[in-house]
N, C-alpha and C positions, 0 to 999 in steps of 0.2 A: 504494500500500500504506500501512496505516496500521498507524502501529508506537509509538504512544502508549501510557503504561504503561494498563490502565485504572484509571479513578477511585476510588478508595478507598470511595467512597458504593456504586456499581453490583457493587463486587467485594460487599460485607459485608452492607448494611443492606438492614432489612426494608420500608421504609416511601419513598416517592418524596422526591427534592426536584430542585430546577429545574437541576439539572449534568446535560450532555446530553453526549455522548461525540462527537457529531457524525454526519457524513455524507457518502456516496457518489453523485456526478450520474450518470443516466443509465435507459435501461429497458429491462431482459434484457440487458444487460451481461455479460460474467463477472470477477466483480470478486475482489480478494483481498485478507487485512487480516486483523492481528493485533495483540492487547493486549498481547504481551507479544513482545519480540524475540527473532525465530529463532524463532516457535513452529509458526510456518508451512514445511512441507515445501520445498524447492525441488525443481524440475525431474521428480516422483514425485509418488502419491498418497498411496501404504500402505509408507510406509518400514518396516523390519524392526525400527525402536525409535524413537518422536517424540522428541522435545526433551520436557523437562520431565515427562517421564513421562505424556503424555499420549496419549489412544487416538485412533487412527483411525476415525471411522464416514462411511458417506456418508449424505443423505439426497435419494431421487433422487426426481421432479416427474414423470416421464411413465417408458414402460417403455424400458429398456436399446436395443431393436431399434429405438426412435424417429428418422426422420430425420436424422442432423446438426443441423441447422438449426432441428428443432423438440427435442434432446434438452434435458431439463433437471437437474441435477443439483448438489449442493453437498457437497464434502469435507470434513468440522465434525472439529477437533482438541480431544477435551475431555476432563475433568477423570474422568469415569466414563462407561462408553458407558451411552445410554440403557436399555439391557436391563435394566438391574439395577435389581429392586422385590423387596418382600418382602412385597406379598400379591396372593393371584390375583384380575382383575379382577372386581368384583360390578355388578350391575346397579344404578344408581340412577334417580330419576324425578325429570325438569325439566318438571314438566308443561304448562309452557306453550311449549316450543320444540318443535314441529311441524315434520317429514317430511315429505316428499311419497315415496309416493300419500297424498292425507290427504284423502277425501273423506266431508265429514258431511251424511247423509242430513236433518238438521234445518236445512241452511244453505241459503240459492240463493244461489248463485255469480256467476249471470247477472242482469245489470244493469247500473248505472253508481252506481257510492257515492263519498260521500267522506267523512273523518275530521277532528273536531276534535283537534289534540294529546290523545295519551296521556297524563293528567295524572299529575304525581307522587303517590306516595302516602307515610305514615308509613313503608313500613315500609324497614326497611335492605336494598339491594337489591346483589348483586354481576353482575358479567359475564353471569354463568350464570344466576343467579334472575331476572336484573330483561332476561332476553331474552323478548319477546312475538312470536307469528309473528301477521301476518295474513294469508300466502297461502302456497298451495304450487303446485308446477307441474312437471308430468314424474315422474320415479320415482329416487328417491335410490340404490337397488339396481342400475340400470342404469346410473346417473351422468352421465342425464341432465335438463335443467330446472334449477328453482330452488326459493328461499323469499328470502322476506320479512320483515325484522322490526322491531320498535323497539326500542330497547334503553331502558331506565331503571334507570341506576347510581349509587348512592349511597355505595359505598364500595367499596373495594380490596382486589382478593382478597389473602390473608397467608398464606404457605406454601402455598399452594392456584395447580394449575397446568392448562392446558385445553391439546388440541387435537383437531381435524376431522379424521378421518380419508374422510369422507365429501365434502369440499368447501371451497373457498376461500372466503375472506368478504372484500367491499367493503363498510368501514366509510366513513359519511356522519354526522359530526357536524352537531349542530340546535343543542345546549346544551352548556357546559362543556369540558372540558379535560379527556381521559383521556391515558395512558401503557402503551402495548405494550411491556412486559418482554420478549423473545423470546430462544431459542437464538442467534439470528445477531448481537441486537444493540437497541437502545430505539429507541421510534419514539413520539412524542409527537406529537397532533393535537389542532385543535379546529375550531370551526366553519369555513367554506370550504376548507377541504381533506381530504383522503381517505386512506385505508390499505387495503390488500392483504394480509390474509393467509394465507399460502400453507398448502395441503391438507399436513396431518403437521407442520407446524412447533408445538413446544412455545411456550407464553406465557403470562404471568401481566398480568392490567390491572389497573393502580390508577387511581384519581383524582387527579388534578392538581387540575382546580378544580369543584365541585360545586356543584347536580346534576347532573348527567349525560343526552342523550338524543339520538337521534340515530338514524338507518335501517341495517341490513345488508340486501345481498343477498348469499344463500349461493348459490355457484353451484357445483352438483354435477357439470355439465360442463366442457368446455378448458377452457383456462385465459382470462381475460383476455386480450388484447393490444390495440395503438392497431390503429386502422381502416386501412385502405386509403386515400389520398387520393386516387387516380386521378389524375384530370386537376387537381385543385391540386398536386399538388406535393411539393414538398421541405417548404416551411413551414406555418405557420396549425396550428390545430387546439391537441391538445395535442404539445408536442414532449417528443424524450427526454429533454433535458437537464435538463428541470425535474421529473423525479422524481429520489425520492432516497432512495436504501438504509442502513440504518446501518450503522455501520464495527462491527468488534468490541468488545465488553463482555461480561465475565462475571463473574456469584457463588461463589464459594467457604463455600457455606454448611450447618453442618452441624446441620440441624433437621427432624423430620419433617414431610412435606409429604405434599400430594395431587396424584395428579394424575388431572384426567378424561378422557375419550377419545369423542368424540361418533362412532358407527362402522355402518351400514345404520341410523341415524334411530334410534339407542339411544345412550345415555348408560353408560359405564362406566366406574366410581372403581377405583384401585388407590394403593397406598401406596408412598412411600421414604423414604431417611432424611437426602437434601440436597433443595438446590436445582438442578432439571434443566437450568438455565440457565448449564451452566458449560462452555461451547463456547470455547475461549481463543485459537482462529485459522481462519478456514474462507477458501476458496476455488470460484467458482461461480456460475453464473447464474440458483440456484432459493432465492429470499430475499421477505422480506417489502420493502413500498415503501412513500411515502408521497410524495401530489401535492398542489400546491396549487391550487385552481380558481380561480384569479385569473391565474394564470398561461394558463389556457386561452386561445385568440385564437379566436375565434370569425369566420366567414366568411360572408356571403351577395349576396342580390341589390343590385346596386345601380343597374337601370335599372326593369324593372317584374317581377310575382309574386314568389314565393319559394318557395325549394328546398324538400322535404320536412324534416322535422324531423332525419332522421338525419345530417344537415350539421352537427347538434353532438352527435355520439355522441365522447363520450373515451374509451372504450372499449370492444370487443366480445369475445364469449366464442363464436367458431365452432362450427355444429351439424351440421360435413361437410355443408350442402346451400348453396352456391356462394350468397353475398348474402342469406341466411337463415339471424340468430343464433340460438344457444342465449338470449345474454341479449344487449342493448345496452347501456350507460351512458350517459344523454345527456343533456347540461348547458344550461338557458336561463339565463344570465346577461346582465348589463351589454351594449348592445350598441346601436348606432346601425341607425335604420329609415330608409331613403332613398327608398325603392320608388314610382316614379308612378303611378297612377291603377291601384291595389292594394287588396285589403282585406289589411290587413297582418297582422293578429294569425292565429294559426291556423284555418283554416279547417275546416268542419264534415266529417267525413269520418267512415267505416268500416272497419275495419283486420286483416290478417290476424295481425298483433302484439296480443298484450296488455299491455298500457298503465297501471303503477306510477306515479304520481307522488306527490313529496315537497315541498314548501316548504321551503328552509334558510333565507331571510328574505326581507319584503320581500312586495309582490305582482305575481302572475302576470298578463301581459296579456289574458288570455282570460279567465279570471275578477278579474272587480273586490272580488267579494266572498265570504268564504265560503272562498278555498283561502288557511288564513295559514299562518303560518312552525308547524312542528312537525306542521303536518293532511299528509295524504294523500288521493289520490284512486285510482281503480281504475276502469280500461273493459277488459274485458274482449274477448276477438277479435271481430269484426264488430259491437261493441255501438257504435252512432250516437253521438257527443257534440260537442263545440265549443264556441263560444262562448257565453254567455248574452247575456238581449237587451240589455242595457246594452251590452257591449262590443262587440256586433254594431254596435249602431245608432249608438255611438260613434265606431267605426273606419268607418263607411258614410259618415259627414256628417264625417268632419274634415277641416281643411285639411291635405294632404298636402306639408307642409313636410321635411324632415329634424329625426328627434326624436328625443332618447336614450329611452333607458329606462334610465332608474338604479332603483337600489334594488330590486333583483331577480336571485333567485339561487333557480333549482330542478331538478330531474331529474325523470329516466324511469328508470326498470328494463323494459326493453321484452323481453319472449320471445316464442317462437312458441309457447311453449304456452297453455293455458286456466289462470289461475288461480285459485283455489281459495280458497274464503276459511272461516280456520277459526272457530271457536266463539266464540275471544277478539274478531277482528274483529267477527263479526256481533251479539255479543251482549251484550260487555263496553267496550270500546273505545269510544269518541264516535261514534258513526255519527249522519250528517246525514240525520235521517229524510227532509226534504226539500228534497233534493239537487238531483233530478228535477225539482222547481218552476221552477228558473231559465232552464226553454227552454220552461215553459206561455203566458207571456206574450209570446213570438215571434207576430208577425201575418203574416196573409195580406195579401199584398202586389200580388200578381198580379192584374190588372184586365182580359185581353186587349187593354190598349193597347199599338199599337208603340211603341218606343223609349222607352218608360217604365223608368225604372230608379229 
C-alpha cells in the first residue's frame, strides 16, 4: 500500500513536470494504495461514510457474472463521483480517428504497402486531433477486432479530459516523451516501452518532451493479457514483475474542463466544473500499466530452423477460438541468431493473421531497406510477402556463425481479421508506391539439377 501524501505539483497544477508519484510491480494484480492516509476502506467496499468525505464508485472491466478468475474490477475513493457534469453530451467530429466497420469503396485494402513516417506538421496537435487511423478490422459495435493509428502530439491537453468507452488502447512510442494523467494515477513513457489503457478509464496526456509520435492499437475486444508459455515455462518472454501500475495521485482542481467520451466509433464532448482526476485511494485489479520492452527476454532456436514469429508475442487479446487472437502484440528486438545450416531471417510465407508492422528504431532483418524507424508496413490475411532479394540472398550465402542483431526494435499488431485501410492511409500518409518492387528482382533459381541448392 502506498500511503504517501500526494505531491503538491499532481494535486494542483495545470501543466506537467518530471515529479513522478511512483509505482506498482506486477500484471493483473489486485493492488491497493492511497494519497492520502486512511482514505482507503478496510476490510468493505461501500462503507456507509468514506474518510474524508469522499465517495465510493467502482469502475468494473468485464461484466459482474464474469468468472472469478477473469473478473475485473476497481473500487476509486474520490473527490466527486464521476456523474456529475452540467451539460448533456453533444456530438463532436475527430475526423480523422476511424471505427471499424470503416470500409471505403475508393481504397483497396488488398495488397502489401508500406509507410514512410507520418511527418510532422505546423500545426499544434493534441491526443485527440493529432490521432490518425490507418486501419480498421472487425466491428466496434460488437466489440470485436481492432484499429490502428499514429499519433502526432505536439502539445498537452489543458482542462481537457478523454476516455474509450469503446476499447483499450496499447500505446507504442517512436518519438518523445508523453505523460498519462489518469483517475488511478501518472504513467509516463517514451520510446521502448509501452502503456495500456484500460476501456472507461478517464485521462488527460500532456507532453513531457516534444514532438510527439508513436503507434496505438485500439483493441475493441478482451482485454490484453501475457500469452500462454506452454512448454517454456515459468520464465522468458515478458514476465509480470516488470510491469508497473501507478500508485495513487490526484487533483483537487476547480476549473472548467472537458471531457470526451469516444463510444460505438462516435466522439462525444460534455462539460464540468473540476478536474475528473480526483480518485484519492482505489483498490483492484482493472488499472492502466506501463512495460518496458527491454525488459522483454526473448527465446528461440538454438540448434537449426526457427519457431514461428508468435515466440515473441508480449501480448494477446483472446477471440474465444482456442490459439486464435482477436489481436497479438509481438516484439523483434535485440537478440542472438545461432541456428545451423538455416535461413535465419523470416521466411516467405502466407498467413491467416493480418500483419501490422511498426519500426521503433533501428533496422529490420528482413528488410534492409525501406522499413525505418517511425514507417509501417501492412500484409494483409493470405497476402504472400518476406524477404527482399538483398536479405534473401544475404542470409543464403552467409557464414553461419553466431550473430547479434543489435540495433533493432519492432512489432506486429497481428489479428485474424482483414484490415482495412482508411483514406488517411491510402491517400495522405507516405505510402511507398513501390513497395512491391523489392521481390521483382528475386530470380529463378531452379535449373532441374539434383542437389543444386
Amino acid at each position: 500500500m502506498n500511503k504517501d501524501i500526494a505531491p503538491a505539483e499532481l494535486r494542483s497544477a495545470a501543466k506537467p513536470t518530471d515529479t513522478h508519484p511512483g509505482y506498482m510491480p506486477g500484471f493483473g494484480n489486485d493492488f491497493e494504495t492511497e494519497a492520502l492516509p486512511g482514505a482507503l476502506p478496510q476490510g468493505m467496499n461501500s462503507p456507509q461514510k468514506v474518510n474524508y468525505g469522499l465517495y465510493g464508485e467502482q469502475l468494473s472491466g468485464t461484466a459482474f457474472t464474469a468468472p472469478s478468475h477473469q473478473n475485473e474490477r476497481t473500487w476509486c475513493y474520490r473527490i466527486r463521483p464521476s456523474v456529475k457534469h452540467t451539460h448533456r453530451f453533444e456530438k463532436i467530429d475527430l475526423p480523422f480517428w476511424k471505427s471499424a466497420p470503416h470500409v471505403n469503396p475508393d481504397v483497396t485494402s488488398l495488397g502489401q504497402y508500406r509507410w514512410n513516417p507520418v511527418p510532422h506538421s505546423e500545426k499544434k496537435l493534441t491526443w485527440l486531433t493529432g490521432m490518425r487511423t490507418m486501419t480498421t478490422a472487425g466491428d466496434v459495435n460488437t466489440q470485436i477486432g481492432m484499429a490502428s493509428h499514429i499519433y502526432l502530439v505536439t502539445e498537452s491537453m489543458v482542462d481537457a479530459y478523454f476516455y474509450s468507452a469503446d476499447s483499450e488502447l496499447l500505446v507504442v512510442p517512436q518519438e518523445g516523451r508523453l505523460r498519462f494523467a489518469t483517475e488511478l494515477g501518472v504513467i509516463d513513457i517514451e520510446p521502448q516501452e509501452i502503456a495500456i489503457i484500460p476501456r472507461g478509464l478517464v485521462y488527460r496526456v500532456e507532453v513531457l518532451e516534444g514532438p510527439c509520435r508513436g503507434f496505438v492499437c485500439e483493441n475493441y475486444g478482451q482485454k490484453f493479457e501475457l500469452p500462454s508459455r506452454g512448454p517454456i515455462g515459468a520464465n522468458c518472454m515478458a514476465n509480470r514483475r516488470d510491469f508497473k501500475t501507478p500508485v495513487a495521485a490526484f487533483e483537487e482542481r476547480e476549473l472548467p474542463s472537458t471531457v470526451t467520451v469516444k463510444w460505438a466509433g462516435q466522439f462525444h464532448e460534455t462539460h464540468i466544473g473540476q478536474s475528473p482526476l480526483d480518485v484519492v485511494a482505489w483498490h483492484g485489479n482493472y488499472a492502466p500499466v506501463k512495460y518496458d520492452l527491454r525488459t522483454y527476454c526473448p527465446v528461440g532456436s538454438i540448434l537449426f530452423d526457427h519457431p514461428d514469429p508468435s515466440i515473441f508475442t508480449v501480448l494477446t487479446a483472446p477471440s474465444g477460438v482456442d490459439g486464435t487472437a482477436n489481436i497479438d502484440f509481438v516484439l523483434f528486438r535485440e537478440r542472438w541468431l545461432t541456428m545451423e545450416d538455416t535461413f535465419r531471417p523470416p521466411w516467405y510465407h502466407k498467413n491467416v493473421m493480418s500483419e501490422l508492422m511498426g519500426n521503433i528504431y533501428g533496422q529490420y532483418d528482413a528488410k534492409l531497406e525501406g522499413f525505418v524507424p517511425g514507417g509501417m508496413s501492412l500484409h494483409n490475411m493470405m497476402l504472400p510477402h518476406g524477404p527482399d532479394r538483398d536479405a534473401f540472398e544475404g542470409a543464403s550465402n552467409a557464414d553461419l556463425k553466431p550473430e547479434k542483431l543489435d540495433n533493432t526494435m519492432s512489432f506486429m499488431f497481428e489479428t485474424r481479421f482483414p484490415q482495412h485501410l482508411t483514406h488517411f492511409a491510402a491517400k495522405e500518409a507516405p505510402l511507398q508506391d513501390n513497395y512491391i518492387d523489392c521481390w521483382t528482382s528475386l530470380e529463378k533459381k531452379f535449373d532441374g539439377t539434383p542437389g543444386r541448392k
